[in-house]
C-alpha positions as CSV (number, residue, x, y, z in Angstrom):
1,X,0.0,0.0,0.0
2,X,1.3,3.4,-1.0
3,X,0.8,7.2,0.5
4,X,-0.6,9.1,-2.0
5,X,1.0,13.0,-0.6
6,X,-1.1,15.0,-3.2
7,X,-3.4,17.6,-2.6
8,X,-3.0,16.1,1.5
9,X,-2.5,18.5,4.9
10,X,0.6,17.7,6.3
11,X,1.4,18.5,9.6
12,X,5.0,18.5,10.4
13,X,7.4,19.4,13.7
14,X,10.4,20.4,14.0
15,X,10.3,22.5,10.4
16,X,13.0,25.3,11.6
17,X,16.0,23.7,10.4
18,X,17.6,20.2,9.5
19,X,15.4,17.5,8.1
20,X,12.6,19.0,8.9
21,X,13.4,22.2,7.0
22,X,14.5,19.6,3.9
23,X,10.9,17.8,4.2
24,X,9.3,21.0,3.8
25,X,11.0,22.0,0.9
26,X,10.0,18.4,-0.5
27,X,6.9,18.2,0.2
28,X,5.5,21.8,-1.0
29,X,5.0,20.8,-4.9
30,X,3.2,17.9,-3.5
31,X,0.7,18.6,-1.1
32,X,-1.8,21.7,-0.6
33,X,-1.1,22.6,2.7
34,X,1.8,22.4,5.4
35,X,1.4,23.3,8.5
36,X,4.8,23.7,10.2
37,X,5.7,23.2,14.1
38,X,8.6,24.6,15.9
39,X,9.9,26.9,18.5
40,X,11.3,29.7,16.3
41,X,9.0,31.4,14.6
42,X,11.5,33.8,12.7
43,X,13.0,30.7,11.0
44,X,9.5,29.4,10.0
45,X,8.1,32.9,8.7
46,X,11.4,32.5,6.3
47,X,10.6,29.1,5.8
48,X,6.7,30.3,4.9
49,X,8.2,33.0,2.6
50,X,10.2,30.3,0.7
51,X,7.9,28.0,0.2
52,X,5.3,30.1,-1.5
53,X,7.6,31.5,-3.0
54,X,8.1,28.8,-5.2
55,X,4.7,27.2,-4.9
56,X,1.8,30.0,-5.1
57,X,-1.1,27.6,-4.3
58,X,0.4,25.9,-1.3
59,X,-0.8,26.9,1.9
60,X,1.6,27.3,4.8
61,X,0.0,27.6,8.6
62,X,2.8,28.2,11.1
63,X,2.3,27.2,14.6
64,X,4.9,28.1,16.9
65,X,5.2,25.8,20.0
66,X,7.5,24.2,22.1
67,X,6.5,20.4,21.8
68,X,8.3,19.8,25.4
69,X,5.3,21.8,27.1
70,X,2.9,19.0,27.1
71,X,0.0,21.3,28.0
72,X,0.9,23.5,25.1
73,X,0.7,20.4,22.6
74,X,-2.7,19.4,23.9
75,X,-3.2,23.2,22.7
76,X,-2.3,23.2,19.8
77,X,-4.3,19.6,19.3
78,X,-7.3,21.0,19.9
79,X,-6.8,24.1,17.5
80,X,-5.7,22.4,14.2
81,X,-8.7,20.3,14.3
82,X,-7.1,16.6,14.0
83,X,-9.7,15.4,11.9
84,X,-8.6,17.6,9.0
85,X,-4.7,16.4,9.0
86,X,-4.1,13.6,6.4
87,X,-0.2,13.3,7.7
88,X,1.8,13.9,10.4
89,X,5.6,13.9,10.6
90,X,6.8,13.6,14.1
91,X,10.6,14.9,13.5
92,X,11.2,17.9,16.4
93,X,13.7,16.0,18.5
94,X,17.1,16.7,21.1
95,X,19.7,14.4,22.1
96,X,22.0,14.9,25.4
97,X,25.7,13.4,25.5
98,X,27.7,12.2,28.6
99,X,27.7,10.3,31.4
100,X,24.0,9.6,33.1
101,X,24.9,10.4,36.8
102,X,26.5,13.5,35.7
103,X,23.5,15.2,33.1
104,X,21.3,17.8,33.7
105,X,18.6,16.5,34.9
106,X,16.0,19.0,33.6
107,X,17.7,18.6,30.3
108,X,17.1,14.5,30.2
109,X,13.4,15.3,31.1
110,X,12.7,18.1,28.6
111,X,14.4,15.2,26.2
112,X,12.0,12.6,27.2
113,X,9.0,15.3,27.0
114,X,10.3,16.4,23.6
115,X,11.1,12.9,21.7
116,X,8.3,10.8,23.9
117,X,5.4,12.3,25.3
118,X,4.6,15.1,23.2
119,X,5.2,12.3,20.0
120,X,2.7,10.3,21.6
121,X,0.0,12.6,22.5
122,X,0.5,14.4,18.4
123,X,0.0,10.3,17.2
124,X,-3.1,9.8,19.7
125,X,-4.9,12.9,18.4
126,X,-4.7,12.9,15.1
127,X,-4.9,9.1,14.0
128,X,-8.5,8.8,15.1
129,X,-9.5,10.9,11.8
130,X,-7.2,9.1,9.5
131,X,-8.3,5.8,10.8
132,X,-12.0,7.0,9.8
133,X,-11.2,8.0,6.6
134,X,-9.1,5.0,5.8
135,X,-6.2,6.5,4.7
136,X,-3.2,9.3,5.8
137,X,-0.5,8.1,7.5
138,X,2.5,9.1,10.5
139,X,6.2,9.2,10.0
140,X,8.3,9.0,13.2
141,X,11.9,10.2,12.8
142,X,13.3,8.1,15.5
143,X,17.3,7.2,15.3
144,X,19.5,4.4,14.4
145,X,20.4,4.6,18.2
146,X,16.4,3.7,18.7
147,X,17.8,-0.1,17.4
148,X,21.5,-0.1,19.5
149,X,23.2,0.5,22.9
150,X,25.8,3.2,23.4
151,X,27.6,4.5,26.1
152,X,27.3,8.1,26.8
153,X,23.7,8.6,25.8
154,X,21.8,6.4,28.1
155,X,18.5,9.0,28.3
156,X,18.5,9.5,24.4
157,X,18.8,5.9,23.6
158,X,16.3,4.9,25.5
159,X,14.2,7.5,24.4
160,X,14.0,6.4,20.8
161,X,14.1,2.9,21.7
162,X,10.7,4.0,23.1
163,X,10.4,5.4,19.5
164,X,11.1,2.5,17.3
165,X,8.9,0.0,19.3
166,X,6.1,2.6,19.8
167,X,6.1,3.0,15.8
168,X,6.7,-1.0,14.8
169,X,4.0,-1.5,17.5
170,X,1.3,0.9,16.1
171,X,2.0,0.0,12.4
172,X,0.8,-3.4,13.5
173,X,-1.9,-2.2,15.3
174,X,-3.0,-0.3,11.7
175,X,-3.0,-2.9,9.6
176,X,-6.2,-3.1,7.1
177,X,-7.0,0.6,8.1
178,X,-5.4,2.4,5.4
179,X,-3.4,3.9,7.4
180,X,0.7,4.0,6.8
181,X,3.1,4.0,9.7
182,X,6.3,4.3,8.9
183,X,9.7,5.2,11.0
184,X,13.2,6.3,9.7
185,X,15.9,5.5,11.6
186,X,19.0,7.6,10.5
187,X,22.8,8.1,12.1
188,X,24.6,10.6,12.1
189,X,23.0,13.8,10.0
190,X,24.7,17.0,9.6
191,X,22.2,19.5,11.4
192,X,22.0,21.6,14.4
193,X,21.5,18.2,16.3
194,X,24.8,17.1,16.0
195,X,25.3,21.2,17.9
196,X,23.0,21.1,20.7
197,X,23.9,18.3,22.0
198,X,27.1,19.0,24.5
199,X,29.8,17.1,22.7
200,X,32.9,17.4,25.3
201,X,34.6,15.1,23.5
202,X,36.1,17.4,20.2
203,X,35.6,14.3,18.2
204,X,33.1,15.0,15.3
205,X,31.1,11.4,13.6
206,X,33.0,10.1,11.6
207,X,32.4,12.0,8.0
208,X,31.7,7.9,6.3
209,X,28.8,7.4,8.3
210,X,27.4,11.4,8.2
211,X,25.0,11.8,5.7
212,X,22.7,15.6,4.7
213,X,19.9,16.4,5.9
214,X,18.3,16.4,2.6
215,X,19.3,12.9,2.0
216,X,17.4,12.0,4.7
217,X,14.8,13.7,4.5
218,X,15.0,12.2,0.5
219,X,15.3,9.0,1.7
220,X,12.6,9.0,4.7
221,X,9.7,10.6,2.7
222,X,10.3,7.9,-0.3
223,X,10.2,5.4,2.1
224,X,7.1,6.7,3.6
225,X,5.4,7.0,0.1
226,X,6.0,3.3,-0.3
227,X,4.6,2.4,2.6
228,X,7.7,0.8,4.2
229,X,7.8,0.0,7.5
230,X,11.4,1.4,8.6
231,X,14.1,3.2,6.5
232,X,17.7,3.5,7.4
233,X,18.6,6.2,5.6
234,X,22.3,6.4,4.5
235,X,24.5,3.2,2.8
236,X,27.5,3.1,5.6
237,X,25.1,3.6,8.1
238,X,22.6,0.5,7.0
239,X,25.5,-1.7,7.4
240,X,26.6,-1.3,10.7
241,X,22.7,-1.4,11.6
242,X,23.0,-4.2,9.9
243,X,25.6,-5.8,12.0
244,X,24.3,-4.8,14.7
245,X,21.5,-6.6,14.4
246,X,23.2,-9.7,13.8
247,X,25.4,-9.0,17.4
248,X,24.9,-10.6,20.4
249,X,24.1,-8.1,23.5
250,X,26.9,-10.0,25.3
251,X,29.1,-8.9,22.3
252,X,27.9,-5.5,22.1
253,X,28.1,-5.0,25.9
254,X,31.5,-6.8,25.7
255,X,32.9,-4.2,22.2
256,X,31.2,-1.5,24.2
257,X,32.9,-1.6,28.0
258,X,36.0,0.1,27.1
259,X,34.7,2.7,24.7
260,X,32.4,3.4,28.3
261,X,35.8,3.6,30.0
262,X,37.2,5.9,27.7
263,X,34.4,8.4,27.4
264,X,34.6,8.6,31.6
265,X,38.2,9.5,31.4
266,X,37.4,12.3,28.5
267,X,34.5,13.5,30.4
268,X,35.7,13.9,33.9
269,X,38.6,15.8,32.4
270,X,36.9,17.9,30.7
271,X,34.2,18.8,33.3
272,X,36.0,18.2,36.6
């Protein structure tokens, strides 16, 4: 079963910058109206300008809104009117880097809010109408770390984990509804992510396994549009998913220890 994107309302988060700035550019000769999701609204109103720009008919709707304030999402729930939106793209996400005992602990919650709860409330409240029309569909940008262990990201690894079964687990639940889930589960993607999210460690990803934002955001969509279930966008990065899968936890944990070790040593030096 395929998405059909024309002539749909697509709701989509995290549209400000990254891959969701490179769906939005995508998806404007496609569908009739976008409605775009994120915190800033001066990089949306550019995004707006752009967009119509280059497509006169398409509607743009900006709804500034910071997806961590649960209360705020409910909000903005009830304005769009879920029953109109054919597609949602849950892609507004943060990541946190070091070791658990020493994170912010404000900052792990607002990352659980942020990739989690505010997720599953968007899904709850707007699949109801698709599920009565028998068709739409919800793309969850989770993460390749949503399908392995890491040192150094405990909170955000478990996070998407929540994200990978939560999407596998509600595709199943849509079967014979007409109704597409599908989840992308990318590396390493150059974006503001790879900024925000307190890397002490002066070590970049390496550049094999990096891939553009608008590759993935390429890659995801035409996944999506198929109907697939999950996309790993990026060659390099399929194949150590890949191997991972084929891994043993005992072997992962085992490959992993030191690596655990190390990033201790780099982080208590560099935040005594």
């Amino acid at each position: 079963m395929r998405l059909v994107l024309t002539g749909s309302t697509v709701l989509l988060t995290g549209a400000s910058a990254g891959i969701g700035n490179e769906m939005a550019r995508l998806l404007g000769p496609k569908v009739a109206r976008l409605i775009l999701v994120a915190r800033r609204v001066d990089k949306l109103a550019e995004l707006k300008t752009e967009l119509q720009t280059k497509n006169p008919s398409l509607r743009v709707d900006l709804e500034p809104c910071d997806l961590s304030d649960l209360a705020a999402v409910t909000a903005l729930c009830d304005k769009l009117e879920p029953e109109n939106i054919d597609v949602l793209i849950n892609n507004a996400g943060v990541g946190d880097l070091g070791l658990f005992e020493r994170c912010d602990l404000e900052k792990q919650l607002f990352m659980i809010r942020l990739n989690c709860e505010s997720l599953v409330i968007l899904c709850r409240r707007m699949l109801p109408g698709m599920v009565a029309r028998r068709r739409g569909g919800i793309l969850n940008i989770a993460s390749g770390f949503g399908l392995a262990v890491t040192p150094g990201m405990a909170g955000y690894i478990g996070s998407k984990h929540f994200v990978t079964g939560f999407t596998d687990s509600l595709r199943m639940e849509m079967s014979g509804t007409g109704v597409i889930v599908t989840q992308s589960c990318p590396g390493p993607v150059r974006s503001e992510f790879a900024d925000n999210i307190g890397n002490f460690t002066g070590q970049d990803a390496p550049g094999i396994v990096e891939i553009a934002a608008l590759t993935c955001a390429k890659q995801s969509l035409a996944a999506f549009e198929r109907g697939r279930a999950m996309v790993i966008p990026g060659f390099v990065i399929w194949l150590v998913m890949l191997f991972n899968a084929a891994s043993p936890r005992w072997l992962i944990r085992l490959v992993m220890g030191p690596i655990g070790k190390a990033l201790r040593r780099k982080q208590l030096a560099a935040k005594p």
